[in-house]
C-alpha positions as a LaTeX table, in Angstrom:
\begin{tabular}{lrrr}
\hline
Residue & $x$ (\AA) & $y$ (\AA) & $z$ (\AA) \\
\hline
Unk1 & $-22.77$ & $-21.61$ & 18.72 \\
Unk2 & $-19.54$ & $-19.96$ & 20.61 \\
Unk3 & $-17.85$ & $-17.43$ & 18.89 \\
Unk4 & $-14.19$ & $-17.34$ & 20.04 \\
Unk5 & $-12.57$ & $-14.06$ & 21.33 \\
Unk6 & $-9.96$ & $-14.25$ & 18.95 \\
Unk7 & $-12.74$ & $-14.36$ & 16.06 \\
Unk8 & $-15.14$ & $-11.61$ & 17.73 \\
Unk9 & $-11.78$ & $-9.69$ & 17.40 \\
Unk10 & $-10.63$ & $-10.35$ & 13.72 \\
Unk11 & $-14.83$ & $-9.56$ & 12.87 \\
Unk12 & $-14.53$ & $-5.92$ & 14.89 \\
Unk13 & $-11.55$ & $-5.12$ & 12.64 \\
Unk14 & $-12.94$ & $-6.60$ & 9.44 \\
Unk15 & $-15.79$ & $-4.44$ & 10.13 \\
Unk16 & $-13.81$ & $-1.47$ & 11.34 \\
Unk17 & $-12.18$ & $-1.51$ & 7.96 \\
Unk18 & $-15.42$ & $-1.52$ & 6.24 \\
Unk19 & $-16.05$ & 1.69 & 7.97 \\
Unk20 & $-12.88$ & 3.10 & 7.20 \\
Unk21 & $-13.25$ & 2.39 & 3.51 \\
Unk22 & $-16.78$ & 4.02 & 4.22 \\
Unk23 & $-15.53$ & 6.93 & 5.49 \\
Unk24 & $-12.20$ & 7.21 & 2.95 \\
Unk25 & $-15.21$ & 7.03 & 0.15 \\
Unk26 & $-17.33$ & 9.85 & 1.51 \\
Unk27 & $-14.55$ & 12.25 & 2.87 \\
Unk28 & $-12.14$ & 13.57 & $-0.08$ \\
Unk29 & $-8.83$ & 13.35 & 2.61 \\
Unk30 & $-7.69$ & 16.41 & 0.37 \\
Unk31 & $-10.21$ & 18.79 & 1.31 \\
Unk32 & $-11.04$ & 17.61 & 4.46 \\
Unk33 & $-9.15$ & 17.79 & 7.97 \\
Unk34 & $-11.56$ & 14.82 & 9.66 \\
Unk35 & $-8.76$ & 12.34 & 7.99 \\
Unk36 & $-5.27$ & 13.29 & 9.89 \\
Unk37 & $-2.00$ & 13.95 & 7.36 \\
Unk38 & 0.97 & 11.55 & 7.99 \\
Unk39 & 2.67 & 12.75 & 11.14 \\
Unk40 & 6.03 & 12.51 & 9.13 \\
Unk41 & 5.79 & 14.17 & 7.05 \\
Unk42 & 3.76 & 16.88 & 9.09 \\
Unk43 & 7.18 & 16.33 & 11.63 \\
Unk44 & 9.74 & 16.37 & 8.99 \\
Unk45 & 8.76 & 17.08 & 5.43 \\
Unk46 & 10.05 & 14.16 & 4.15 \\
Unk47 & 7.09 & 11.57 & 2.88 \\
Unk48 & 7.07 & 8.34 & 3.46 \\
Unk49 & 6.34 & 5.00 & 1.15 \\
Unk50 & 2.47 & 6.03 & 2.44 \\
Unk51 & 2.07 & 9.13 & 1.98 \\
Unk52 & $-0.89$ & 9.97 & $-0.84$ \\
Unk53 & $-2.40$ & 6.50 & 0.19 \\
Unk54 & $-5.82$ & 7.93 & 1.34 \\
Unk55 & $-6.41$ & 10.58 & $-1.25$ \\
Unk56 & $-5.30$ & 7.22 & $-3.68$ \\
Unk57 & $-7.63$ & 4.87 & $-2.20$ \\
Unk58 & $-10.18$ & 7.67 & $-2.72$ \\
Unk59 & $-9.74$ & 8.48 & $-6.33$ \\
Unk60 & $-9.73$ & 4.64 & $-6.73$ \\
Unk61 & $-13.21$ & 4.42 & $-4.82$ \\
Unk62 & $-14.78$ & 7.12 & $-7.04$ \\
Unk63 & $-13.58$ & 5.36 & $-10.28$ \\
Unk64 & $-10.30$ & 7.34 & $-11.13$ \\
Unk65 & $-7.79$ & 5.14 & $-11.95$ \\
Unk66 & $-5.28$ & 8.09 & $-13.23$ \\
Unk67 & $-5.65$ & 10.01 & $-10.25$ \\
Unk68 & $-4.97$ & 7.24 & $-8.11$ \\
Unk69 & $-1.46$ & 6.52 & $-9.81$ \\
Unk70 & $-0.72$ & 10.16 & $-9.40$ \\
Unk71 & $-1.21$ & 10.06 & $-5.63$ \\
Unk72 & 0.76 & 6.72 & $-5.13$ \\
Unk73 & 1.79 & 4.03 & $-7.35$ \\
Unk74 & 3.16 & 1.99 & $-4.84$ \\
Unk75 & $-0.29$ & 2.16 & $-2.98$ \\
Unk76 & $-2.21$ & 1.29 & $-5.90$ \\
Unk77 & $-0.36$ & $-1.73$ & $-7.29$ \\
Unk78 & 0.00 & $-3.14$ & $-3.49$ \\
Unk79 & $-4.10$ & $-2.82$ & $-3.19$ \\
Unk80 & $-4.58$ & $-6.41$ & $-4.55$ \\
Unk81 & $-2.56$ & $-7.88$ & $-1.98$ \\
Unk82 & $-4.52$ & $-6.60$ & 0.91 \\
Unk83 & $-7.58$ & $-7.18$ & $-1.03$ \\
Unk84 & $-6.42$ & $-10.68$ & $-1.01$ \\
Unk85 & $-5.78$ & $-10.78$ & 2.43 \\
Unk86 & $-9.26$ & $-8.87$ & 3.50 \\
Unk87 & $-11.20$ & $-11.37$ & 1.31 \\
Unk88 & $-9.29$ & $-14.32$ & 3.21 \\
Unk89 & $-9.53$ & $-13.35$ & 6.51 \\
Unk90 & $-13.39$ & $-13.31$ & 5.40 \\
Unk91 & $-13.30$ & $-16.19$ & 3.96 \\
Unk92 & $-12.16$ & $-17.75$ & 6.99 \\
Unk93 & $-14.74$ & $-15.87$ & 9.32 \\
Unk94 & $-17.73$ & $-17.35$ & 6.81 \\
Unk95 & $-16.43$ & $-20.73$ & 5.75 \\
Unk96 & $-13.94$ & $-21.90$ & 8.31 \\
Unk97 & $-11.28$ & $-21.93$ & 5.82 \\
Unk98 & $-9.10$ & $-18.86$ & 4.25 \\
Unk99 & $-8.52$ & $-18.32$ & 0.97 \\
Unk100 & $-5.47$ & $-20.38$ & $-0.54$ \\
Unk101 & $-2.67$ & $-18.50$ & 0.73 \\
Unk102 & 0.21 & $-17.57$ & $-2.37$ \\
Unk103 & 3.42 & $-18.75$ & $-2.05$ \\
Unk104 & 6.53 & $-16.22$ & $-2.25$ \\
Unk105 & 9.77 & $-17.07$ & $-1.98$ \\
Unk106 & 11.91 & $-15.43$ & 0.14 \\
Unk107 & 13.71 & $-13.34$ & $-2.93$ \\
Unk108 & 10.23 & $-11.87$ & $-4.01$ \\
Unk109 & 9.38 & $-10.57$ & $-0.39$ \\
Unk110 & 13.34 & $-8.88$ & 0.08 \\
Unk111 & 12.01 & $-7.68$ & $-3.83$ \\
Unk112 & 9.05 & $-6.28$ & $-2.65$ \\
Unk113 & 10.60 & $-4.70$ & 0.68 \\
Unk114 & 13.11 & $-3.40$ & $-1.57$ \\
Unk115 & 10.94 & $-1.43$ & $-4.06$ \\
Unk116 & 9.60 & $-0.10$ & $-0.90$ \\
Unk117 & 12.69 & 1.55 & 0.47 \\
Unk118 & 13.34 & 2.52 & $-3.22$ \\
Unk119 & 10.24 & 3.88 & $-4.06$ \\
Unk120 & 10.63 & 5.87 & $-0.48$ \\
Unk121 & 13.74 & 7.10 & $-1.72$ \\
Unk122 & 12.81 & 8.23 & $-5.13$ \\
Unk123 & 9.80 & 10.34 & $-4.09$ \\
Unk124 & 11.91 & 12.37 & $-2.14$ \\
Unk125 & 14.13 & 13.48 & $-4.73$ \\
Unk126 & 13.46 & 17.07 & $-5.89$ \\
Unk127 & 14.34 & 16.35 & $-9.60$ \\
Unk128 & 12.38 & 14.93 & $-12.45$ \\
Unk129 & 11.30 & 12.11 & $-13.41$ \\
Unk130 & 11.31 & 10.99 & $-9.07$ \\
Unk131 & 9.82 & 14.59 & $-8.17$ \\
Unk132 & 6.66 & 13.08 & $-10.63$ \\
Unk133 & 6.30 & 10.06 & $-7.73$ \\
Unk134 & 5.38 & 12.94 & $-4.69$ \\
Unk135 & 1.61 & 12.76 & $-4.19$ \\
\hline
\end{tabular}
C-alpha cells in the first residue's frame, strides 16, 4: 500500500498536534517561558482574539472548566469546532471518508467572524464588565 504525499503530510501534522496538546498539557504556558507569548501583544500591548488560548487549553486539559473561561471564552466555546475538524481529518486518514461535514450558511460564518472582531474589541477595553474578558 502507497501512502500519498499529501496524506504522509496531513498524518505529520495530525501527529504534530498530538504533541503540541502533549506538551500544552505538561507545560503550565503561565509559568513557563518554553511556550512563546503572542508577539502582539509582546509588540503592542494590545491582545488579540487569541491571546489566553494556551493557558485555556491548559486549564481545560487539567479538568478546570472555570479557569478556562477566565483565560478565553472565545477559545473555549470555538474548541468543539476544531475538535470536529481534528476528529475528521482522522477520520479520513483511518476510514477513507471524513466525518459529515456541517453545513453553515453564509450568515452564521459573517456571525461567527463577527463575534471575533467583537470579542477582540471588547477585551481591550479597560472598563468593566469587557476588562473581565482580558486573560
Amino acid at each position: 500500500m502507497t501512502v500519498s504525499p499529501a496524506a504522509r503530510f496531513e498524518l505529520a501534522a495530525l501527529v504534530a498536534v498530538l504533541a503540541a496538546a502533549a506538551v500544552v498539557y505538561t507545560v503550565d504556558p503561565a509559568a513557563s517561558r518554553l511556550l512563546p507569548p503572542c508577539p502582539l501583544h509582546t509588540l503592542t500591548g494590545v491582545l488579540c482574539p487569541g491571546c489566553g488560548s494556551t493557558r485555556a487549553l491548559h486549564a481545560l486539559l487539567h479538568g478546570r472548566i472555570a479557569s478556562a473561561f477566565g483565560f478565553n471564552v472565545l477559545a473555549v466555546l470555538f474548541l468543539p469546532i476544531f475538535v470536529y475538524s481534528f476528529a475528521s481529518r482522522v477520520s479520513r486518514l483511518l476510514r477513507g471518508r471524513p466525518l459529515p461535514a456541517p453545513f453553515l450558511k453564509a450568515g452564521a460564518i459573517y456571525a461567527l467572524l463577527a463575534s471575533i472582531v467583537i470579542f477582540a474589541v471588547a477585551r481591550n477595553i479597560p472598563l468593566p464588565p469587557f476588562s473581565a474578558l482580558a486573560p
